[in-house]
Steps between C-alpha positions, in 0.01 A plus 500: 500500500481358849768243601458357863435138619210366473371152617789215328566773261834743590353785296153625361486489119248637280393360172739678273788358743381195442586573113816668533565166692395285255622646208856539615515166615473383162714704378746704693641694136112684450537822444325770753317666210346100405490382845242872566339382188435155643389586819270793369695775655716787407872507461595739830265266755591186374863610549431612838336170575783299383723679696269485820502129464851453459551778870255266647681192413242352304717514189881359582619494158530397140682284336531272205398114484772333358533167330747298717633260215475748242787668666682239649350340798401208419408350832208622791518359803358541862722416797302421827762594782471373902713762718659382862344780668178700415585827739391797351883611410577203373187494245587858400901416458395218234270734321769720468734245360217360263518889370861457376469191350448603164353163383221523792159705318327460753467396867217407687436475879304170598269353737531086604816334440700699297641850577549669136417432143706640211482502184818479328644515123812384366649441161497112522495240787844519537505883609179434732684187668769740565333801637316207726829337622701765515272806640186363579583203721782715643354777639482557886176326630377315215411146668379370105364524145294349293498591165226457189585609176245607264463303175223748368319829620113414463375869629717816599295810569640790676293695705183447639123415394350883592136379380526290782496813810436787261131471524511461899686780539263694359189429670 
């Protein structure tokens, strides 16, 4: 299996990568001995191909999909945040603070008006107006925030749509 870049694409993939790919981003928990089955491959290769993928970086991880309010959280929201200064260290210091902030899931770097999106969950409003007055709006170099908070999730896929570049690659 040849990984290299290759025109848009960071690394060559064949057509059983393509699989493995596929099949583990639907679910993460399949077995090596189904996923081989799946893809049409042995146990041993598809192993080694897993593991190639994940060296390469294709593969970062796996995790679970949880169900926010089922455990708790009953609020999503996104905060859009305006920093002071847009040098290079101070973009990097706020992603490192967004990184402790355990109600932050994720953090975006923007284009056009504002700096950083995050999306943020919190056990009620009360908690999220908190963590927005009392961390957020505090940190060093944060010139604003707007928040948004979620009233339903309409589409949440992880991943991405590999039918869309799996066929160009391969050409």
């Amino acid at each position: 299996m040849r990984l290299e870049r290759v025109s848009g694409v960071k690394h060559q993939l064949d057509e059983v990568d393509w699989k493995i790919l596929s099949q583990l981003q639907e679910n993460g928990r399949i077995t090596n001995v189904e996923l081989a089955n799946r893809v049409g491959i042995s146990a041993p290769p598809c192993l080694r191909r897993v593991r190639a993928l994940e060296k390469a970086g294709i593969i970062e991880g796996y995790f679970a999909q949880l169900n926010e309010k089922a455990i708790g959280f009953g609020l999503m929201a996104f905060a859009m945040v305006s920093l002071n200064v847009q040098s290079e260290a101070d973009l990097v210091a706020f992603e490192k603070q967004c990184e402790q902030w355990e109600l932050v899931r994720s953090c975006y770097m923007l284009s056009g008006e504002v700096d950083f999106i995050l999306q943020c969950v919190a056990t009620d409003l009360s908690a999220f107006q908190d963590f927005i007055i009392k961390e957020l709006t505090a940190a060093p170099n944060v010139a604003g925030v707007k928040t948004s908070l979620v009233i339903r999730r309409s589409k949440a896929l992880s991943g991405c749509p590999l039918d869309l570049v799996a066929e160009e690659t391969q050409e």
